[in-house]
C-alpha positions as CSV (number, residue, x, y, z in Angstrom):
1,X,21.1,1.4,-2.9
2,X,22.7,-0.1,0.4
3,X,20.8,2.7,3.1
4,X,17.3,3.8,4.1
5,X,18.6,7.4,3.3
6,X,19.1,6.6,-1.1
7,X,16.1,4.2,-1.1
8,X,13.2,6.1,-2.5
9,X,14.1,9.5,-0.4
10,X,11.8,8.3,2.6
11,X,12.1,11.4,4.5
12,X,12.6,14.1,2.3
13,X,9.7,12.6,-0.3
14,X,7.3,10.7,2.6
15,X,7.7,13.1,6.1
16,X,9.1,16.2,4.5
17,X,6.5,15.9,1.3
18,X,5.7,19.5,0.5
19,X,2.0,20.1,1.8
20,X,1.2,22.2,-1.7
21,X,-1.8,20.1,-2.9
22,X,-3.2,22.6,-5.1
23,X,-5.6,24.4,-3.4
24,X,-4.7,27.5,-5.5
25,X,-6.2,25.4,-8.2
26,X,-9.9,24.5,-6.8
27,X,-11.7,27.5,-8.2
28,X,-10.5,27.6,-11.5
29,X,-11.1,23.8,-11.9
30,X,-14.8,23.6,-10.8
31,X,-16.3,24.0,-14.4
32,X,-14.2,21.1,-16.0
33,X,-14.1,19.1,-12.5
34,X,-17.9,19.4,-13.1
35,X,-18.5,18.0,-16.4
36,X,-15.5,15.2,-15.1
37,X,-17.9,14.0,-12.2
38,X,-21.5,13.7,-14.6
39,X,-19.2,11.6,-16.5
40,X,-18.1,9.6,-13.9
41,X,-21.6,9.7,-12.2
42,X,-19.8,8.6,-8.8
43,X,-20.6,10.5,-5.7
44,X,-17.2,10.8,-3.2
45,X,-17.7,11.6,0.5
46,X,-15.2,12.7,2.8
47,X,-16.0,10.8,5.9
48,X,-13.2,12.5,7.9
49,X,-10.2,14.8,8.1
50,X,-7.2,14.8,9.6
51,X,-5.8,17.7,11.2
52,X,-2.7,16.2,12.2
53,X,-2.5,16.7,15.7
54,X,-4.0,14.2,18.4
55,X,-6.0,12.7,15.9
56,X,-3.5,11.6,13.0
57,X,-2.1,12.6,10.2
58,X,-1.2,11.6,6.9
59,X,-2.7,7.7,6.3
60,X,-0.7,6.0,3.9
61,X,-2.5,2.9,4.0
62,X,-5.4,1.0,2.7
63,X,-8.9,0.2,4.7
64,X,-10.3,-2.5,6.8
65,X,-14.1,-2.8,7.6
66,X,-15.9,-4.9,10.2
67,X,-19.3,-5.9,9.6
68,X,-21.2,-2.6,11.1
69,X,-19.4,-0.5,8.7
70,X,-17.0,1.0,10.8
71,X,-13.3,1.5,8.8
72,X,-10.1,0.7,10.9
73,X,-6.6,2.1,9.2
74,X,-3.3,3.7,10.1
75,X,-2.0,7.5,10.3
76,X,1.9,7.7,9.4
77,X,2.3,10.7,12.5
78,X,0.1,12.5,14.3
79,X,-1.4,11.5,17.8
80,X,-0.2,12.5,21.1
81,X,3.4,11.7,20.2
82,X,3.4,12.4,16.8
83,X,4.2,8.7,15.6
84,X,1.3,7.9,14.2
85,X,-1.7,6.4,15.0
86,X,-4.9,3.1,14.7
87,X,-7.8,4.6,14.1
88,X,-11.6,4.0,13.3
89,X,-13.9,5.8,11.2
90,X,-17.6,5.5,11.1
91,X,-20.0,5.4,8.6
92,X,-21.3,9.2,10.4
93,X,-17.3,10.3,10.0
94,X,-16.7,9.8,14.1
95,X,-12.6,9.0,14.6
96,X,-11.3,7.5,17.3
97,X,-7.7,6.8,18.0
98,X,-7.6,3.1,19.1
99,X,-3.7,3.5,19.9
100,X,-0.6,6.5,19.4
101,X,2.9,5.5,18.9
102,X,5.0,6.3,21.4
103,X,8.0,6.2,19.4
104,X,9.4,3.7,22.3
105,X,8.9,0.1,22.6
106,X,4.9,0.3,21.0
107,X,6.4,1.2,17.6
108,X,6.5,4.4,15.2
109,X,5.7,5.5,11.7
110,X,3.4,2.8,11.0
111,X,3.1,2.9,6.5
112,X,1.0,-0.1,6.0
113,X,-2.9,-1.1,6.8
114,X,-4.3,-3.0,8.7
115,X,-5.5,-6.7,8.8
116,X,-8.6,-8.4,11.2
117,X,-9.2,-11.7,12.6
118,X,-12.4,-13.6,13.3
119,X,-12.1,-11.7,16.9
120,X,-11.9,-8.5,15.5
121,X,-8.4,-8.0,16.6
122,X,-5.9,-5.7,14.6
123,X,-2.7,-6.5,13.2
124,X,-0.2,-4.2,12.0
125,X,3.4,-3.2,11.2
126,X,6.0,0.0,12.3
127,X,8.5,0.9,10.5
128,X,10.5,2.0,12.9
129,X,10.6,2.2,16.8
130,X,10.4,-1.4,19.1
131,X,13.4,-2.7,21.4
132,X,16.1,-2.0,18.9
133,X,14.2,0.8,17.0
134,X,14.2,-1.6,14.0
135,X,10.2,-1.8,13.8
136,X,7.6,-3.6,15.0
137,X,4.6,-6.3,14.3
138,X,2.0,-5.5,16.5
139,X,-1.7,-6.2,17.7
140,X,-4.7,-4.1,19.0
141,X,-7.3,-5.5,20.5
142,X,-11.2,-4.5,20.9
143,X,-10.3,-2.6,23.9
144,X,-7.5,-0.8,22.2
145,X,-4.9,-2.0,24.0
146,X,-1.3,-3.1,21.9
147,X,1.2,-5.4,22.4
148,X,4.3,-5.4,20.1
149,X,4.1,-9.7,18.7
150,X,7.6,-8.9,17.7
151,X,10.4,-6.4,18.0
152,X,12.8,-6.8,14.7
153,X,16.5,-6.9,15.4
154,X,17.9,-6.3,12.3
155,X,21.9,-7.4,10.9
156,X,22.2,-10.3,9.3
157,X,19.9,-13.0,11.0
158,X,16.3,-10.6,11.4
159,X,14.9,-7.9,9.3
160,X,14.3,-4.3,9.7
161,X,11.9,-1.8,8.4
162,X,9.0,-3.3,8.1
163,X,6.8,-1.0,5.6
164,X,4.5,-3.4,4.1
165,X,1.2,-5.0,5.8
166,X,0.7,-8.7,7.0
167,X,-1.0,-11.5,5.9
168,X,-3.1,-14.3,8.1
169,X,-3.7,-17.7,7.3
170,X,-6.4,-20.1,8.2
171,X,-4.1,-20.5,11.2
172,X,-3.5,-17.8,12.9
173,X,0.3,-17.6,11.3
174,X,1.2,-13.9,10.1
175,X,3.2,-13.3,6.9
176,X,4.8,-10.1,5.7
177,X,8.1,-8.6,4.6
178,X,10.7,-6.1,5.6
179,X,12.5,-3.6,3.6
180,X,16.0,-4.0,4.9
181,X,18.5,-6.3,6.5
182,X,18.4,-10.2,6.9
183,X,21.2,-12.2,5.2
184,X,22.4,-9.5,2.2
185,X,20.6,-6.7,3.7
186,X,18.2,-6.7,0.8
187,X,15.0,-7.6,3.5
188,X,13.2,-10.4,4.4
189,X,10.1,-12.7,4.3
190,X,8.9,-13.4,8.2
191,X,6.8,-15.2,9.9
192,X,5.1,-15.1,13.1
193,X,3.0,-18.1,14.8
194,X,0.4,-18.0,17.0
195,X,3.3,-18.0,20.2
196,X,5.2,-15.1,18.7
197,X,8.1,-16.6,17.5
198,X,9.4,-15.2,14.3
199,X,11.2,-17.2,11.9
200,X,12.9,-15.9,8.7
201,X,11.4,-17.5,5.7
202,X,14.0,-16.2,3.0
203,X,16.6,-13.0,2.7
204,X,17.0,-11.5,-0.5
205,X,19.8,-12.0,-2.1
206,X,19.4,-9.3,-5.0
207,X,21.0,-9.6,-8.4
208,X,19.6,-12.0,-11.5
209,X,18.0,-14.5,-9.9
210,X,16.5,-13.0,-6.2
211,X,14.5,-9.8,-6.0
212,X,15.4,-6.9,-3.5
213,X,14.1,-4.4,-1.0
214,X,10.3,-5.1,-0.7
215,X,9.0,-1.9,-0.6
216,X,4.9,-0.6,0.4
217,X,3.7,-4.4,-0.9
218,X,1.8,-7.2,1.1
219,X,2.1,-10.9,0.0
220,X,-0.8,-13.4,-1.1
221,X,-1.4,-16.9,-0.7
222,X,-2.5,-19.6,-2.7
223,X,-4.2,-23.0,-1.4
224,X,-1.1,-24.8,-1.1
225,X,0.3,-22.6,0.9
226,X,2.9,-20.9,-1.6
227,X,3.7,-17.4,-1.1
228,X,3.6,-14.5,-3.7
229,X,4.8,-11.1,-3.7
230,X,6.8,-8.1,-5.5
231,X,10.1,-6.2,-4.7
232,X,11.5,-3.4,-5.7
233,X,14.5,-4.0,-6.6
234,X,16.7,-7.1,-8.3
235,X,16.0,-9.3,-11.2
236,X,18.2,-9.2,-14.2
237,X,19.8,-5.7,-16.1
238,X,18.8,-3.2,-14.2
239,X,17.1,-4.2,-11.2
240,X,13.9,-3.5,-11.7
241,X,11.8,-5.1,-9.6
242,X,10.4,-8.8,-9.7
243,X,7.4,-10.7,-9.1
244,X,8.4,-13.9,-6.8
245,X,6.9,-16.9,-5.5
246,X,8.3,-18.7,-2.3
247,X,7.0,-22.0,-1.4
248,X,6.6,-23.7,1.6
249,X,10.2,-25.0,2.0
250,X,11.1,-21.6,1.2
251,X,12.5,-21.6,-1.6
252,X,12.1,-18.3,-4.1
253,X,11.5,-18.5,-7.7
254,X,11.5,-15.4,-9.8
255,X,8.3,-15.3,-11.9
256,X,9.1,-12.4,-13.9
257,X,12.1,-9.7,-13.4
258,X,11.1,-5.9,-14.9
259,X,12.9,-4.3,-17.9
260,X,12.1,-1.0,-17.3
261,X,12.4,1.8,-20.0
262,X,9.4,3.0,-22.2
263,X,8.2,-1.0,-23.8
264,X,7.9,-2.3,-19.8
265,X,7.3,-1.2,-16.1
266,X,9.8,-0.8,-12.9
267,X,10.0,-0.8,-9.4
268,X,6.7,-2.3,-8.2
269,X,5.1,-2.3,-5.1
270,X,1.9,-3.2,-3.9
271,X,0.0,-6.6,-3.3
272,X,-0.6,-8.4,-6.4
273,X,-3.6,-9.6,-7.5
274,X,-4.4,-13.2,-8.4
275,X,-7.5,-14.5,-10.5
276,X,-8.9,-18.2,-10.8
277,X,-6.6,-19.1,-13.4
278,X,-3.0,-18.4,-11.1
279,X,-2.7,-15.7,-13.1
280,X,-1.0,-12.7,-11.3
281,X,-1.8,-8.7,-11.8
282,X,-0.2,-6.0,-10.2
283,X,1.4,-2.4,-10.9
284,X,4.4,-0.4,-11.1
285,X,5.3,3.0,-9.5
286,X,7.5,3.7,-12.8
287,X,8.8,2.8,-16.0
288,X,6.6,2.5,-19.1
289,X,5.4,4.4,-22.3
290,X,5.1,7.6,-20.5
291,X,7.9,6.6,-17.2
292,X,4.2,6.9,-15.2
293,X,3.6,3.2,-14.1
294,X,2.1,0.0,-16.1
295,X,-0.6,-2.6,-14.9
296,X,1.1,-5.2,-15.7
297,X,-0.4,-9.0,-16.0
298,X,2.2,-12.1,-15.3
299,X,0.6,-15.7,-16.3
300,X,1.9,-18.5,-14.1
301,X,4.6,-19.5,-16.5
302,X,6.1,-16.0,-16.2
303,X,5.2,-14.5,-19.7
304,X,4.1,-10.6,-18.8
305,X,2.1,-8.5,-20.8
306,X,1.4,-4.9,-19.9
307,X,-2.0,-3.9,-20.0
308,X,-1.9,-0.1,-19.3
309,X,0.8,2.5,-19.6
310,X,-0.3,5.4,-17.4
311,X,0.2,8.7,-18.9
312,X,-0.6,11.4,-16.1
313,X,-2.9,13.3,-18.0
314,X,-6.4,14.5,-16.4
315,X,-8.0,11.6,-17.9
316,X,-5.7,9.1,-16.4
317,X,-3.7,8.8,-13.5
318,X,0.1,8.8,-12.5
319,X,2.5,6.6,-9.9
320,X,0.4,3.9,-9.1
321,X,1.5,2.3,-5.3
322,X,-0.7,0.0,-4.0
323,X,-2.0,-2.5,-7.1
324,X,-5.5,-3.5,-8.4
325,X,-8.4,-5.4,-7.7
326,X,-10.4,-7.3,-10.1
327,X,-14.5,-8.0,-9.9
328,X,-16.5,-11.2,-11.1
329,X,-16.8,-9.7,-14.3
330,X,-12.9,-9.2,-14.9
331,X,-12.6,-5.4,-14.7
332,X,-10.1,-4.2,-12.7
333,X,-9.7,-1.1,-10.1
334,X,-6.8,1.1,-8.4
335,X,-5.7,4.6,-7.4
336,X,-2.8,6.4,-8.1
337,X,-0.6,8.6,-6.4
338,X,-0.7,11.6,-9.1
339,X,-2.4,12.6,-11.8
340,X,-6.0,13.5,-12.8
341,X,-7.1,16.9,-13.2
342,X,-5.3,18.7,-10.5
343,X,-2.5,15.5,-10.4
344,X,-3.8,14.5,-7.0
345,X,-4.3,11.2,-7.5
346,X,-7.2,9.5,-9.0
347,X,-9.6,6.7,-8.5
348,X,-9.9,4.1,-11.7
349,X,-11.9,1.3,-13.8
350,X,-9.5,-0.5,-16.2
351,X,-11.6,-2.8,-18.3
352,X,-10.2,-6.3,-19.8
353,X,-8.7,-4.3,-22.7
354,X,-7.0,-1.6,-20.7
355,X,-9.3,1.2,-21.3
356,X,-9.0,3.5,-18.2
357,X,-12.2,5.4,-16.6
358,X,-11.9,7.7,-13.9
359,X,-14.0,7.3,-11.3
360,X,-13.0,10.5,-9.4
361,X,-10.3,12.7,-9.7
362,X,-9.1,14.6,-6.1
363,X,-7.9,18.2,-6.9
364,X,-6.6,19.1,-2.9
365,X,-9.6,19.9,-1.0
366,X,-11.1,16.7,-1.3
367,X,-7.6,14.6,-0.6
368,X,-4.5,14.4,-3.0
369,X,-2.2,11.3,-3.1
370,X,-3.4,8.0,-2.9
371,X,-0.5,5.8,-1.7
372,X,-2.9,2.7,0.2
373,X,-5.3,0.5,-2.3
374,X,-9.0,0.7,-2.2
375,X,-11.8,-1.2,-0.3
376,X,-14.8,-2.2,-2.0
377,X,-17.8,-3.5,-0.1
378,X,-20.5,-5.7,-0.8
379,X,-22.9,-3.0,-2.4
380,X,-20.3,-1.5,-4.7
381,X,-18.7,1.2,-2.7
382,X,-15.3,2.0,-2.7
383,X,-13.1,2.8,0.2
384,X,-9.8,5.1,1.2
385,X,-7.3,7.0,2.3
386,X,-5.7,10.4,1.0
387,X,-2.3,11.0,2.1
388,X,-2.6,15.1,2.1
389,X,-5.5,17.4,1.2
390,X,-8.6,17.9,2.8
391,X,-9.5,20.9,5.5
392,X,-6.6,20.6,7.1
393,X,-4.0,19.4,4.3
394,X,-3.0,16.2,6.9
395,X,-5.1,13.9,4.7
396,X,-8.5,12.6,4.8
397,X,-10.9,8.7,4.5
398,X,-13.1,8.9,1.9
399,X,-15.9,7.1,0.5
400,X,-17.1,6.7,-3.6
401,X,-20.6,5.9,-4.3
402,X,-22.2,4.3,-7.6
């Protein structure tokens, strides 16, 4: 895979995605969706729907909250250019659109969520548009006005296509990862300070020992400052995908490279998921018993074990993107792309032994395809986006309710 055109089909699977979420399918599904949701005893809202015009259209991205309850995300197109949008949600389902991409300088296609600071500032990436059309880090203010941090100039000594979200640390110094380019042209690992000076923290290399084309994922960071994250690609065999940690002198170390095939998973994306311990949680898109995506579990010494094997059947989900998150008693929770009654994507508990419980299934008129992870807030209710479905078929935030 050397161009944006083989990797993963962008815009024939992402832009072009056929707008069938099977609506057809509502009315002969009430009964059993019925008897699925007592089960589940979950209540989902649909706090707002796209229609794809001025608004937005089609968030592919996870949720950020501030403390009133307000959510702040990302549409992929839509608004007055039809390059996406920043928008806010409110608890009452009011939208606004903070900023639209112009396409130009400001940025376009923004894939990834959204991050906060302490001054409710938002910070945010575009996979394409900015000076040299390469993609963009930006930031919105309170007011709603953007300013591009950095423009990426892509070859050899910068990265390009940024499609992942950022990271902040403690001060002020934003993190993230781009899909192409830098040194091999496998992508990057940037930086920016607090001045707006980007440095390049490490290009992939690809092959055995390096990972390759960090796709949809987001990196963590542990108290010494190391950096963890998945890609794609690389690793031994069949280049798979890996699980990596860079440290602060920047240099990588593959934790665990995928096998792929039915016994393990491939190609993940994501953010991982670290717990007390170090150890490191995560899924992938493909691969596994059923070739519908693993939760996989990766103990600081690198030994993996694989703790689900989706199946895609209506009582489990399909495609996982965006990873898990655990709670204080050690279950663990995600969405996936497909699957579920109507294979629109599911909501899902995974206890500590891997038993999966659906917490709602979308069937098309409530949202189908979850690509962004989930927000949880502090009274137990979950958070996101649907990449299609609702009223209007351009997507739609939702809320689930114990």
């Amino acid at each position: 895979m050397t161009n944006l055109g083989q990797c993963r089909g962008w815009i024939s699977r992402i832009l072009l995605r056929a707008a069938n979420s099977a609506f057809a399918m509502a009315a002969v599904l009430v009964l059993g969706l019925a008897a699925i949701e007592s089960a589940q005893a979950q209540t989902l809202t649909t706090l707002y729907n796209f229609t794809g015009g001025t608004d937005g259209g089609s968030p592919y991205a996870a949720l950020v909250q501030d403390e009133a309850g307000n959510l702040y995300g990302t549409t992929l197109v839509g608004g007055a250019s039809k390059h996406g949008t920043v928008f806010k949600v409110s608890q009452s389902g009011k939208e606004t659109v903070l900023h639209a991409f112009t396409g130009g300088a400001d940025g376009s296609w923004p894939f990834a969520g959204l991050i906060r600071d302490n001054a409710s500032n938002l910070y945010g990436t575009t996979q394409r548009g900015g000076s040299s059309r390469h993609g963009t880090v930006f930031k919105v203010d309170t007011n709603g006005t953007e300013t591009v941090l950095h423009s990426f100039a892509g070859g050899a000594s910068d990265g390009c296509f940024p499609v992942g979200g950022l990271l902040l640390d403690k001060a002020g110094n934003l993190y993230g990862t781009t899909y192409q380019c830098g040194a091999s042209g496998y992508g990057t690992v940037f930086r920016i300070d607090t001045s707006g000076a980007e440095t390049v923290l490490h290009s992939f290399a690809g092959g055995s020992s390096d990972g390759a084309y960090p796709y949809y994922t987001s990196l963590i960071m542990d108290k010494a400052g190391n950096l963890y994250g998945v890609t794609e690609q690389g690793g031994g065999g069949n280049s798979n995908g890996v699980v990596y940690k860079l440290n602060k002198s920047g240099t990588l170390t593959v934790l665990y490279g995928f096998t792929g095939r039915s016994s393990d998973g491939c190609n993940p994306l994501g953010s991982p998921f670290m717990d007390k311990q170090g150890n490191l949680y995560g899924t992938t898109h493909a691969c596994g018993a059923s070739n519908e995506g693993i939760v996989w579990k990766v103990s600081k010494k690198g030994t993996e074990t694989v703790l689900h094997n989706f199946t895609g059947k209506s009582s489990d989900g399909a495609y996982p993107y965006a990873g898990v998150m655990m709670d204080a008693k050690g279950n663990f929770y995600g969405d996936t792309e497909e699957g579920g009654l109507a294979s629109d994507g599911t909501v899902y508990e995974m206890s500590k032994t891997g038993t999966i419980t659906l917490l709602h299934t979308f069937i098309g008129s409530d949202g189908a395809n979850l690509f962004g992870g989930l927000l949880r807030d502090s009274k137990g209710n979950f958070y996101g986006t649907t990449y299609q479905g609702g009223s209007s078929r351009s997507g739609t935030v939702w809320k689930l309710t114990p």
